[in-house]
C-alpha positions as a Python dict, from the first residue, in 0.01 Angstrom:
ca = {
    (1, 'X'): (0, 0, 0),
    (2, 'X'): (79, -259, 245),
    (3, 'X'): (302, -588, 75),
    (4, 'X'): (427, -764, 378),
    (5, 'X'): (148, -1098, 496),
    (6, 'X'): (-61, -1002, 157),
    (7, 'X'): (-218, -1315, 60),
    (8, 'X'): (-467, -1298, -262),
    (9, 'X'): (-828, -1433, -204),
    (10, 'X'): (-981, -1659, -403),
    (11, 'X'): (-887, -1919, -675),
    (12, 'X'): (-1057, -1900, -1037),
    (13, 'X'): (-1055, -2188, -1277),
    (14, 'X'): (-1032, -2046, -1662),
    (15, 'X'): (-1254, -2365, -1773),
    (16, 'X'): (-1081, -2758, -1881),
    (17, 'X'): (-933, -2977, -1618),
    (18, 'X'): (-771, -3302, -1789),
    (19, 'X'): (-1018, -3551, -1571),
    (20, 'X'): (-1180, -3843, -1672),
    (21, 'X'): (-1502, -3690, -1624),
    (22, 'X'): (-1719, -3377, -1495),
    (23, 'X'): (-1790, -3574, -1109),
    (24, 'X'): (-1396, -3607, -1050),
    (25, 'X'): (-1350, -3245, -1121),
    (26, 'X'): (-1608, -3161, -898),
    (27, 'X'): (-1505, -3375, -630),
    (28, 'X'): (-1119, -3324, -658),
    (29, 'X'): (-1191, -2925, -688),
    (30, 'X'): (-1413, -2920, -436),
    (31, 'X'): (-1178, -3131, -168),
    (32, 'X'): (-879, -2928, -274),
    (33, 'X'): (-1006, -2570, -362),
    (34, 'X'): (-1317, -2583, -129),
    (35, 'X'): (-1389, -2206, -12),
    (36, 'X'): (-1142, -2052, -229),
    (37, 'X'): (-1377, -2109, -533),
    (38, 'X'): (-1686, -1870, -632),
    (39, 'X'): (-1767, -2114, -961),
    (40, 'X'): (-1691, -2404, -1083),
    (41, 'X'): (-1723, -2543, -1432),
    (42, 'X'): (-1769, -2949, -1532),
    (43, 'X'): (-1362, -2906, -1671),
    (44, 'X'): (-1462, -2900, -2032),
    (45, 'X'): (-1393, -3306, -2034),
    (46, 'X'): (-1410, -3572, -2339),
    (47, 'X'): (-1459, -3407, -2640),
    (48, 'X'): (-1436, -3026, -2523),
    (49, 'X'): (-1077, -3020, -2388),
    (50, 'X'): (-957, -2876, -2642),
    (51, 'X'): (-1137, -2599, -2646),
    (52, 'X'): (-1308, -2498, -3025),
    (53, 'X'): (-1194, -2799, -3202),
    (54, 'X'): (-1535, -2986, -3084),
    (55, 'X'): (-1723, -2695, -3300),
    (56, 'X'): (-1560, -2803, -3633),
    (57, 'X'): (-1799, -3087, -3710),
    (58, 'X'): (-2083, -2756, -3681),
    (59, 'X'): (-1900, -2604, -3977),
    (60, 'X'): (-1830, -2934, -4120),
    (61, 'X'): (-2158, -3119, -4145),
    (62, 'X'): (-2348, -2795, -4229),
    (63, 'X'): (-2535, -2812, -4572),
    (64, 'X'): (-2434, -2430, -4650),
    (65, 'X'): (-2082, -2478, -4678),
    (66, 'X'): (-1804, -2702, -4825),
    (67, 'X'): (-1450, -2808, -4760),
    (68, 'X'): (-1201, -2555, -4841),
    (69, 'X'): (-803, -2614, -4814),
    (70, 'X'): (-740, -2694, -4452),
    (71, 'X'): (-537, -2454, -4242),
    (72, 'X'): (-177, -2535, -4124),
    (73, 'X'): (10, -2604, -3815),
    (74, 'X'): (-18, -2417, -3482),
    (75, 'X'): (-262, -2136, -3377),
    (76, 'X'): (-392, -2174, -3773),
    (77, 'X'): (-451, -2522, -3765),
    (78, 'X'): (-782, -2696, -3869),
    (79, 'X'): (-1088, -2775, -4090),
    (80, 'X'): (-1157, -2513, -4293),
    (81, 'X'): (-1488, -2482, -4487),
    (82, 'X'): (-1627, -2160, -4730),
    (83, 'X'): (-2000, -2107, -4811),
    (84, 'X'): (-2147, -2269, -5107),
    (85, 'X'): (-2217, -2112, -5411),
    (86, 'X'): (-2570, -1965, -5433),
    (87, 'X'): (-2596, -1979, -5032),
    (88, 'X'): (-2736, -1669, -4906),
    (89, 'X'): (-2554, -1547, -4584),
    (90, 'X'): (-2879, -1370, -4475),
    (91, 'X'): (-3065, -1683, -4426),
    (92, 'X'): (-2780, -1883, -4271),
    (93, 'X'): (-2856, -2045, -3967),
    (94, 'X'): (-2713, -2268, -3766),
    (95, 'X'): (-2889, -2567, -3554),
    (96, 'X'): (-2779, -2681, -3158),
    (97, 'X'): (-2384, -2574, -3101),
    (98, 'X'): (-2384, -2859, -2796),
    (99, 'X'): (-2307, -2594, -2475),
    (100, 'X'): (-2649, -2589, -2323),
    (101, 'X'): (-2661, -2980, -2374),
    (102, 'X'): (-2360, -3021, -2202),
    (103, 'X'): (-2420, -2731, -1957),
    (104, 'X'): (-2779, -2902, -1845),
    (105, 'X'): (-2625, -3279, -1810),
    (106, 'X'): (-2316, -3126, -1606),
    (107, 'X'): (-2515, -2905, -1399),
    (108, 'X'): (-2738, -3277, -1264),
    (109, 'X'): (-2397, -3362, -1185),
    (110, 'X'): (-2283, -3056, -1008),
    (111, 'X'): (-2620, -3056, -801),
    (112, 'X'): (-2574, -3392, -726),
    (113, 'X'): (-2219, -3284, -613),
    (114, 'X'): (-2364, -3015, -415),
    (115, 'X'): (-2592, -3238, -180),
    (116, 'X'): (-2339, -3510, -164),
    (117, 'X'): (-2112, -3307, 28),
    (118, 'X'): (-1800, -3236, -254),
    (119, 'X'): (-1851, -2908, -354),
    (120, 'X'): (-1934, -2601, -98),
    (121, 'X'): (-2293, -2547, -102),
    (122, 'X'): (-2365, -2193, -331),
    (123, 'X'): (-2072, -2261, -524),
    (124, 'X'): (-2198, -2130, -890),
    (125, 'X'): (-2189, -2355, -1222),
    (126, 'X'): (-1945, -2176, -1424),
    (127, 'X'): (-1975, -2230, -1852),
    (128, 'X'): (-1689, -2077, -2043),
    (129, 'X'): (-1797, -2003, -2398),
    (130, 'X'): (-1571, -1868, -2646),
    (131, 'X'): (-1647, -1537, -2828),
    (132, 'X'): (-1835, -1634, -3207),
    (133, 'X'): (-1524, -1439, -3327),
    (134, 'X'): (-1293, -1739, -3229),
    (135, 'X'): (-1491, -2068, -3399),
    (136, 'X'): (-1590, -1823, -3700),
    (137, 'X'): (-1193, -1734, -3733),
    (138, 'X'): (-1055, -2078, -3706),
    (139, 'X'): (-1328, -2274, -3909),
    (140, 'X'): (-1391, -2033, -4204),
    (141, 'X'): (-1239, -1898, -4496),
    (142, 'X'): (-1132, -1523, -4429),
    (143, 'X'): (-1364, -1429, -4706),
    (144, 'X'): (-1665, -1518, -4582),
    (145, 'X'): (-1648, -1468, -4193),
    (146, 'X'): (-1817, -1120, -4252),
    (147, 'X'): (-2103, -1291, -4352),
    (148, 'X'): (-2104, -1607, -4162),
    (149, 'X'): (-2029, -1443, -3784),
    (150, 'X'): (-2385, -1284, -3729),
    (151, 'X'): (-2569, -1640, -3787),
    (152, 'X'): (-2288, -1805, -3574),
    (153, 'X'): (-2341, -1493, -3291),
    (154, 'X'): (-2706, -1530, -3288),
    (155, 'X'): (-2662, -1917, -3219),
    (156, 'X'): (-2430, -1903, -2922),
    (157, 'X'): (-2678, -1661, -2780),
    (158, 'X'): (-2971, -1895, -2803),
    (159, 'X'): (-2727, -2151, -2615),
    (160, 'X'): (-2713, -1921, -2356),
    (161, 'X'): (-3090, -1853, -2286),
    (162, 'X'): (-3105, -2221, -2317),
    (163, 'X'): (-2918, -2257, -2036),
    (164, 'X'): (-3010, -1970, -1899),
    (165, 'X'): (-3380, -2139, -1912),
    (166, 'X'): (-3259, -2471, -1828),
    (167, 'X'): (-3005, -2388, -1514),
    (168, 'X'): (-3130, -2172, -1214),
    (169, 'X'): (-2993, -1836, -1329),
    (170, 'X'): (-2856, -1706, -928),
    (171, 'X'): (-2687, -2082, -1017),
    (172, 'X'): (-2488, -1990, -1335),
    (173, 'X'): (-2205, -1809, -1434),
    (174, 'X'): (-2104, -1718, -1774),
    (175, 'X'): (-1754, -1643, -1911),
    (176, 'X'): (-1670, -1519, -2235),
    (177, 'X'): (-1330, -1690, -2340),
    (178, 'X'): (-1162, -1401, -2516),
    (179, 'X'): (-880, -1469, -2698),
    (180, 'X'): (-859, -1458, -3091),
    (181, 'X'): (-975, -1104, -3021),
    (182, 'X'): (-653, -1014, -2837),
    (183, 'X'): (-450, -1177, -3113),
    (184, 'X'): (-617, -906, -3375),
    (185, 'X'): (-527, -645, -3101),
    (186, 'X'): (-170, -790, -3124),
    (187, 'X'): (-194, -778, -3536),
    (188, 'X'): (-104, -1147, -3524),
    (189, 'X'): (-479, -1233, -3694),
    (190, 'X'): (-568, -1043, -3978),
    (191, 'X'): (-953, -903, -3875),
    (192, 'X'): (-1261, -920, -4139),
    (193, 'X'): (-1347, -576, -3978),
    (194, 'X'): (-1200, -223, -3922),
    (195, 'X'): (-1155, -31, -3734),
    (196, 'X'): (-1049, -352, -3503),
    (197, 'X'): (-1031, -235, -3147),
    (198, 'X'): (-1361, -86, -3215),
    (199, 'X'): (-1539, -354, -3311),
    (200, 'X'): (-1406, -610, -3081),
    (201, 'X'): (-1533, -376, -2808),
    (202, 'X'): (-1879, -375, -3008),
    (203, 'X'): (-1866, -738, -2979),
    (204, 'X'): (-1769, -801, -2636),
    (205, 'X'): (-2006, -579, -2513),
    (206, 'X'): (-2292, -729, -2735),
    (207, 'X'): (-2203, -1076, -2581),
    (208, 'X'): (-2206, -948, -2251),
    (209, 'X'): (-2552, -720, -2230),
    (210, 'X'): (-2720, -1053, -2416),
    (211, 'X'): (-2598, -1250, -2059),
    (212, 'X'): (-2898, -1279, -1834),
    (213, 'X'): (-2854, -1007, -1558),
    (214, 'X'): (-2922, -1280, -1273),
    (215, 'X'): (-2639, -1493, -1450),
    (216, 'X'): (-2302, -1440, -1330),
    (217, 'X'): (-2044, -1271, -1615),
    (218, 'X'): (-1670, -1289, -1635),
    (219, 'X'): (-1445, -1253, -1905),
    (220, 'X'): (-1098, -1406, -1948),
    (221, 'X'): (-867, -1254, -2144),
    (222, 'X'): (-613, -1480, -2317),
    (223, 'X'): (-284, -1476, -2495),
    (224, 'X'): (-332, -1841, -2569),
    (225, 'X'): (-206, -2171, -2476),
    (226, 'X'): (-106, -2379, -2775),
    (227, 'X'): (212, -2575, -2719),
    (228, 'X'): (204, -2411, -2371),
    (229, 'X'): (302, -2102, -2587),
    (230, 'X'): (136, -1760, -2623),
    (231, 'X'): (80, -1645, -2976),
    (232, 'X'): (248, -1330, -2856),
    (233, 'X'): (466, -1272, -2529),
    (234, 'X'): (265, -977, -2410),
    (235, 'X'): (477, -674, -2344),
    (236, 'X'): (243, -577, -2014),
    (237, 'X'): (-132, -597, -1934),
    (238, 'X'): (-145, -241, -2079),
    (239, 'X'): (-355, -379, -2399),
    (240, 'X'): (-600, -570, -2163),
    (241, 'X'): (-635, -301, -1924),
    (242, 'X'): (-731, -53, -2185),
    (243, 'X'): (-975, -341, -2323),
    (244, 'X'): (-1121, -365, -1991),
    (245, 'X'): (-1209, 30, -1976),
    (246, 'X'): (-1345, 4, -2291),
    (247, 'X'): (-1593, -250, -2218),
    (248, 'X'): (-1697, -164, -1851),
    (249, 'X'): (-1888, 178, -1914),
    (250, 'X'): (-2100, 54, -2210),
    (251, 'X'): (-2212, -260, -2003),
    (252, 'X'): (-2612, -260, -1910),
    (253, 'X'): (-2546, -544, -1666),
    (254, 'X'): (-2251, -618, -1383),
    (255, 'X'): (-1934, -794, -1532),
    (256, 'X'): (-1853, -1020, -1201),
    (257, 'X'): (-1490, -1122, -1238),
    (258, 'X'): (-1203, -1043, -1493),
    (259, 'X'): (-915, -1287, -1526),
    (260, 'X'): (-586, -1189, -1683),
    (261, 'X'): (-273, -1389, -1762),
    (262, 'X'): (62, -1307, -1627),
    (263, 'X'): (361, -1512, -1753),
    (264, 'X'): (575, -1713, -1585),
    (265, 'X'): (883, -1497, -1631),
    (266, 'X'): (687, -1133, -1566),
    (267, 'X'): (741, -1076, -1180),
    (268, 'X'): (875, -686, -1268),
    (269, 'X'): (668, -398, -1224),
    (270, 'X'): (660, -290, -1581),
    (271, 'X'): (410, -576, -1702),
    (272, 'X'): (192, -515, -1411),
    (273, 'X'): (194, -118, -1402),
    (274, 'X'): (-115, -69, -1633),
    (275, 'X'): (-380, -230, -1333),
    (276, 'X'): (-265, 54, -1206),
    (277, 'X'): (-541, 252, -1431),
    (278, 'X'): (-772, -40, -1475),
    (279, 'X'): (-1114, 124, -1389),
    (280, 'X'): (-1331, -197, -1273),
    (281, 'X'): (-1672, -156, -1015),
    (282, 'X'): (-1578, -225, -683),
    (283, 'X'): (-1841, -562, -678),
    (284, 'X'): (-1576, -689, -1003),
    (285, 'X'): (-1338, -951, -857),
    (286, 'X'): (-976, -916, -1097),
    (287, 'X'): (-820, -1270, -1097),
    (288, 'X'): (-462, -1253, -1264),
    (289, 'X'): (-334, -1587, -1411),
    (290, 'X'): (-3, -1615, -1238),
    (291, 'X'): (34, -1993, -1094),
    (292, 'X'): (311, -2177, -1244),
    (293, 'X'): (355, -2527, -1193),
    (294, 'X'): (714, -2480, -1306),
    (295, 'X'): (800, -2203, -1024),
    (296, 'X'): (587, -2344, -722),
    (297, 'X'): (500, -2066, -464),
    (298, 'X'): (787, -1916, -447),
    (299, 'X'): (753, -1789, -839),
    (300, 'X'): (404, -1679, -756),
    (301, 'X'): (471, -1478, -469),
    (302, 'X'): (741, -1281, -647),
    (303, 'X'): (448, -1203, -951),
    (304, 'X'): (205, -1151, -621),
    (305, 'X'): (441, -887, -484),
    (306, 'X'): (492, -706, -809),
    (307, 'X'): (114, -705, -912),
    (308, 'X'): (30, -556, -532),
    (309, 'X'): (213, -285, -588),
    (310, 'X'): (-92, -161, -826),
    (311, 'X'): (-362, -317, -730),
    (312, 'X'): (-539, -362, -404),
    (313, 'X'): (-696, -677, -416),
    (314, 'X'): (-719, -1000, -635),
    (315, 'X'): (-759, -1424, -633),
    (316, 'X'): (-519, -1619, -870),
    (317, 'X'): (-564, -1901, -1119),
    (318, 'X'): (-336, -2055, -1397),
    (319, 'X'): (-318, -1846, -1756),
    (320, 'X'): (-500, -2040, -1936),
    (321, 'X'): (-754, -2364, -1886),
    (322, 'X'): (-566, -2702, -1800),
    (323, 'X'): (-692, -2944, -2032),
    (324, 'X'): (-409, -2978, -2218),
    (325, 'X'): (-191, -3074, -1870),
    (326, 'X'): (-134, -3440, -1827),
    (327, 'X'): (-402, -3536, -1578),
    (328, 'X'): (-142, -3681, -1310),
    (329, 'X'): (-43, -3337, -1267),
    (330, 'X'): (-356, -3133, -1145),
    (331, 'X'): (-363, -3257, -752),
    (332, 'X'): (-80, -3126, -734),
    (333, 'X'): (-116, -2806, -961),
    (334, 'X'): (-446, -2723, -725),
    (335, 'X'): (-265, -2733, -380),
    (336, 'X'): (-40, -2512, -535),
    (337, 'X'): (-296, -2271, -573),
    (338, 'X'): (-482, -2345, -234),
    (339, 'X'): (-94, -2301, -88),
    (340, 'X'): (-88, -1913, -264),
    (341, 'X'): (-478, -1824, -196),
    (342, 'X'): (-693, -1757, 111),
    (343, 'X'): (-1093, -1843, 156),
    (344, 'X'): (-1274, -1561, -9),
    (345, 'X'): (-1424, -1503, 337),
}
């Protein structure tokens, strides 16, 4: 495999972006990133920067359940709430979430965007969801997630034909924001099922046959971002590779992109050997995570030359969404990756 000139092609943004609003990540995306970008979300701004913790007033304002004792610090943190007594899971449902609300406003914007010049024209509006496994975790008591994820599943579906109704489907893209799921693979969650690699296949691939076929479908895979710290280093992308073969022969439907993260420190073959046996169509862009504000270009072209030993082709992006970045520091953090990347044509 030839190394020497390899550039990567393309740049994909996981989701947040720390601006004041959805227009100045469009604009400052668009004037930075330009052709390097397939999709482009609003940034996740105002409320939804930190990722699930807009959901809890769902869980908290919902006449079927009541406070329980509130998680701790860290990757456990938050409201917790239990069902009521006498509630019946089977008729549990839940009302509006708030992603097709937001996804229909933003999209005006990124339309708007799209005539005035800022973004490239075809550029698709990308909404990152995350799994029902990862609100249903955080928000509820372990004992009754069993019988609380179906109605909570069924919901975050019915934002998604919502959008899918609202938003011109060859104009959307969908990613699945996959993370507490990795942390059961890890054993760092406890699961309310078994056996657990099982069923988080069973769920991934339920989430992604539900995504309109004419939508666009990525996943991301995550090891987390609290703190800036994973909830586990990850000893290689063996874990995510075999996740990814799981998945990819039971889907009904293209998956369109896969992003992975790669850690700052990982530029030796070993934590990059497993894409060696990652089995993904040829139309299924890989994206691996390994921009580091800390390390410049110089850190990601020693994780660039490791990773191209076993794979053929990728684009970049950051591990993890950037809301949680002070907001002086994304110019910057976005030339880095237009310095790494090439056009994707």
């Amino acid at each position: 495999m030839r190394l020497q000139g390899f550039r990567p092609r393309g740049v994909h943004l996981v989701g947040s972006v720390p601006l004041e609003n959805a227009a100045s990540v469009y604009r400052m995306a668009g004037a930075i990133l330009g052709s390097r970008l397939a999709r482009l979300s609003d940034g996740e701004t105002g409320e939804r920067t930190s990722w699930i913790h807009w959901q809890a007033s769902v869980f908290a304002t919902h006449p079927g359940f009541e406070p329980a004792e509130a998680a701790g610090a860290g990757y456990s943190a938050g409201v917790r709430v239990r069902l009521r007594d006498g509630v019946d899971p089977s008729g549990l449902r839940f009302g509006a979430l708030g992603y097709a609300r937001t996804a229909q406003t933003s999209f005006a914007g990124f339309a708007r965007a799209e005539d005035d010049g800022e973004i490239p024209p075809g550029l698709r509006f990308q909404v990152s969801l995350p799994t029902p496994l990862a609100p249903v975790s955080w928000f509820v008591e372990p004992g009754d997630r069993a019988s609380v994820e179906p109605a909570y599943e069924e919901a975050m579906l019915r934002e998604v034909r919502e959008m899918a109704s609202a938003i011109p489907k060859r104009r959307l893209a969908v990613q699945w924001d996959v993370a507490v799921e990795i942390a059961l693979l890890e054993g760092i969650l406890p699961a309310h099922f078994s056996p657990v690699e099982s069923g988080i296949v069973e769920r991934l691939v339920r989430l992604a046959n539900a995504t309109p076929p004419d939508v666009e479908l990525g996943f991301h895979f995550c090891y987390g971002d609290a703190g800036h710290e994973h909830f586990k280093q990850p000893d290689d992308l063996a874990k995510l590779v075999g996740l990814a073969n799981a998945i990819t022969p039971r889907l009904r439907r293209p998956l369109d992109w896969l992003h992975v993260p790669v850690p700052r420190d990982r530029d030796d073959h070993a934590y990059f050997a497993p894409l060696a046996g990652l089995e993904l169509a040829p139309t299924t862009r890989l994206h691996l995570g390994l921009v580091h504000r800390s390390d410049g270009v110089a850190g990601a072209r020693r994780r660039i030359a490791a990773a191209r030993r076993f794979v053929e082709d990728f684009g970049v992006g950051t591990e993890c969404g950037l809301g949680r970045r002070p907001p002086e520091t994304i110019p910057d953090l976005l030339t880095l990756h237009a310095e790494i990347a090439d056009p994707l044509t």
